[in-house]
C-alpha positions in Angstrom: 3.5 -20.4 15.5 6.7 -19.7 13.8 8.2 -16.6 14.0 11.7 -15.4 12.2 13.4 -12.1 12.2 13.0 -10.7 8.2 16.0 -10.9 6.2 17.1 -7.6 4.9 17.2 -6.5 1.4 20.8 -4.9 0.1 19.6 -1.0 0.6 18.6 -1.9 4.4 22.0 -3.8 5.1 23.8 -0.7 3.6 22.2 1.8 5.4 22.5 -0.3 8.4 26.4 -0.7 8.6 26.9 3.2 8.8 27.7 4.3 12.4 25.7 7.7 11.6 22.5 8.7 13.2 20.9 8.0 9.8 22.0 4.4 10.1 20.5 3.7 13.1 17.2 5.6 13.0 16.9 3.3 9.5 18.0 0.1 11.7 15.4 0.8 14.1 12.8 1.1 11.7 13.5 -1.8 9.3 13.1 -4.6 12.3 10.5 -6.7 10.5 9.0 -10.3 11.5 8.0 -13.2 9.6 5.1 -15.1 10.9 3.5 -18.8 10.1 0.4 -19.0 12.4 -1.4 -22.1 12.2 -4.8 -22.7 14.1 -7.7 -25.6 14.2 -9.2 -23.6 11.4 -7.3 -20.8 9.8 -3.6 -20.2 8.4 -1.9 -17.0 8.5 1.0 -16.4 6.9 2.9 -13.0 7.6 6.5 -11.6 5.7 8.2 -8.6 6.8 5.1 -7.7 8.5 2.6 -7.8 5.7 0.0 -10.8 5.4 0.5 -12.6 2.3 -2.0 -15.4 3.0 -4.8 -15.1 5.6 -7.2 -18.1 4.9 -9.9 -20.5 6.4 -9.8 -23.7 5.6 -12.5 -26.8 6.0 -10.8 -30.2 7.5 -7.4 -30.2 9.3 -6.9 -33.5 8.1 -6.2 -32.5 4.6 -4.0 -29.9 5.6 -0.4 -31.0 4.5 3.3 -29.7 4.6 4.8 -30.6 1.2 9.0 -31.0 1.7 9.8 -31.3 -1.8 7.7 -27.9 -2.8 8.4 -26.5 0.5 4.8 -25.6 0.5 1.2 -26.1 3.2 -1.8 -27.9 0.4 -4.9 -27.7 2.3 -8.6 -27.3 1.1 -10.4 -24.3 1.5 -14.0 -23.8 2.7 -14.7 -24.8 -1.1 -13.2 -28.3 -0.9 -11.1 -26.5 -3.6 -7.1 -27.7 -2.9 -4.9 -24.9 -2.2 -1.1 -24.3 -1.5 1.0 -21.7 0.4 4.5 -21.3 -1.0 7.1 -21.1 1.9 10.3 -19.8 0.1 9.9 -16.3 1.7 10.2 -17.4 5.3 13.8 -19.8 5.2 12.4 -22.2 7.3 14.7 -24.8 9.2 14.7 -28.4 9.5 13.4 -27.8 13.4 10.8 -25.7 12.0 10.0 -28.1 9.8 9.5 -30.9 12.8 7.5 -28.0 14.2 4.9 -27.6 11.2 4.3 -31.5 11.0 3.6 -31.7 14.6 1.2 -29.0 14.3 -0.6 -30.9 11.6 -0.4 -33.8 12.6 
């Protein structure tokens, strides 16, 4: 599992840097997680706390992180190929180790 702090859009950071009340009810209320959650048979895949991807697939062999595309192929319960675009969650060269471990 990988798991980042959200980045914030411009309006958030804004708010945010006032010393006000208003600023820091709005901080406390914008903390958001990023998620990559990868199990023997599922992949769920979580930005700013909504799930963009929540899917099943059939053979973890054939489940692949792309470096170049910065995307997961995999095949679904279909044997249909299938990607998940990674661009939203930033992720590291570490967390790259981390995800080829994983499949691996």
């Amino acid at each position: 599992m990988i798991k980042k702090t959200s980045e914030g859009n411009f309006s958030e950071t804004l708010m945010s840097s006032d010393k006000s009340l208003i600023g820091l009810l709005f901080f406390l209320k914008r903390k958001k997680f990023d998620y990559l959650i990868i199990t023997k048979q599922r992949i769920l895949y979580i930005i700013r706390n909504k799930v963009i991807k929540n899917v099943s697939y059939s053979n973890q062999s054939k489940v692949n992180f792309d470096l170049k595309k910065n995307r997961i192929e995999y095949y679904d319960e279909k044997q249909e190929k299938e990607y998940i675009e990674l661009s939203d969650l930033r992720i590291t060269l570490e967390e790259i180790q981390q995800i080829k471990s994983i499949l691996n």
